[in-house]
C-alpha positions as CSV (number, residue, x, y, z in Angstrom):
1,X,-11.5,3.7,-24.4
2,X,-11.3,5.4,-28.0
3,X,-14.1,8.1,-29.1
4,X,-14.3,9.6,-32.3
5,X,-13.9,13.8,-32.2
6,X,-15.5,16.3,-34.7
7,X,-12.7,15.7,-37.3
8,X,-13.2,11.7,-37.4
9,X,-10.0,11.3,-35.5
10,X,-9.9,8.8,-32.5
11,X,-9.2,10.3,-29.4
12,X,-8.0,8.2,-26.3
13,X,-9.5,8.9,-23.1
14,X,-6.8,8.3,-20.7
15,X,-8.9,9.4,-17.5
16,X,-10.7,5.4,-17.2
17,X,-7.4,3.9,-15.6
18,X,-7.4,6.9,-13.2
19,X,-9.4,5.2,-10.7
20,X,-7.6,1.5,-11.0
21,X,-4.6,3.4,-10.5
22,X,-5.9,5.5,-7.3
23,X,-7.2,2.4,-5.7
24,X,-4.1,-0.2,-6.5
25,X,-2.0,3.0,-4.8
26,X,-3.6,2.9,-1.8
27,X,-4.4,-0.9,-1.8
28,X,-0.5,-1.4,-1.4
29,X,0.4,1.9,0.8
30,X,-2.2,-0.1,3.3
31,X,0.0,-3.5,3.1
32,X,3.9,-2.0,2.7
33,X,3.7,1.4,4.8
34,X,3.1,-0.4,8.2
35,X,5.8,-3.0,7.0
36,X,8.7,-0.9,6.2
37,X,7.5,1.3,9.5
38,X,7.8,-2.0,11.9
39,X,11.0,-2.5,9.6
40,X,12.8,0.9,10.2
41,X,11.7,1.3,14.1
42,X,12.4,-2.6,15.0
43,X,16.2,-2.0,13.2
44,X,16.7,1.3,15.4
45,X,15.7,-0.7,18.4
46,X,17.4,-3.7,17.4
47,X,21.0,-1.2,17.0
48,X,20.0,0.6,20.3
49,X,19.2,-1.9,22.7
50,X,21.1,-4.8,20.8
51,X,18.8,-7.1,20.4
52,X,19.2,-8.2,16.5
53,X,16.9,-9.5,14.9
54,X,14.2,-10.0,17.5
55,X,12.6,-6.1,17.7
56,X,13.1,-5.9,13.6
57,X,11.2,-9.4,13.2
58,X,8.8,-8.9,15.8
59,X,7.8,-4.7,14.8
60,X,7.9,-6.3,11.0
61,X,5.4,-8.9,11.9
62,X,2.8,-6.4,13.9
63,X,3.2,-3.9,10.9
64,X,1.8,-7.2,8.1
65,X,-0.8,-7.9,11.3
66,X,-2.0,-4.2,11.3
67,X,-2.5,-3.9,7.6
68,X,-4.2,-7.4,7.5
69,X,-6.4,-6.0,10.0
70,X,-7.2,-2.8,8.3
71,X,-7.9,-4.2,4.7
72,X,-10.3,-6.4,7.0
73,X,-12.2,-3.5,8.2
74,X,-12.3,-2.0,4.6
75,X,-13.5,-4.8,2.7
76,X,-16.5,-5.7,5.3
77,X,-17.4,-1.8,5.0
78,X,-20.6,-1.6,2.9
């Protein structure tokens, strides 16, 4: 969005993407934070108790369940 200032000049007002930016942020921290969490603790498992690739696979899949399930709950939210 452009406004004119006192001078005739057009200013930009850079604040209007603020919000897209804020919600797209935390739109994709919901989906790929549970992810890469399932990812990291199912690899550690997998190395400890030697069970590559089924605790990476299976902690990877619950994390994409969880944040399926929580952008659910927040788009039925009124």
């Amino acid at each position: 969005m452009a406004t004119a200032d006192n001078n005739g000049k057009k200013k930009i007002d850079a604040k209007w993407w603020l919000a897209a930016a804020n919600g797209s942020q935390k739109f994709v921290g919901q989906i790929v934070t549970p992810v890469i969490l399932g990812g990291l603790a199912g690899w550690w498992l997998d190395k400890k108790f030697n069970s590559a690739p089924w605790l990476f696979a299976s902690l990877v899949f619950l994390g994409f369940v969880i944040s399926i399930v929580s952008l659910l709950k927040k788009i039925k939210k009124p």
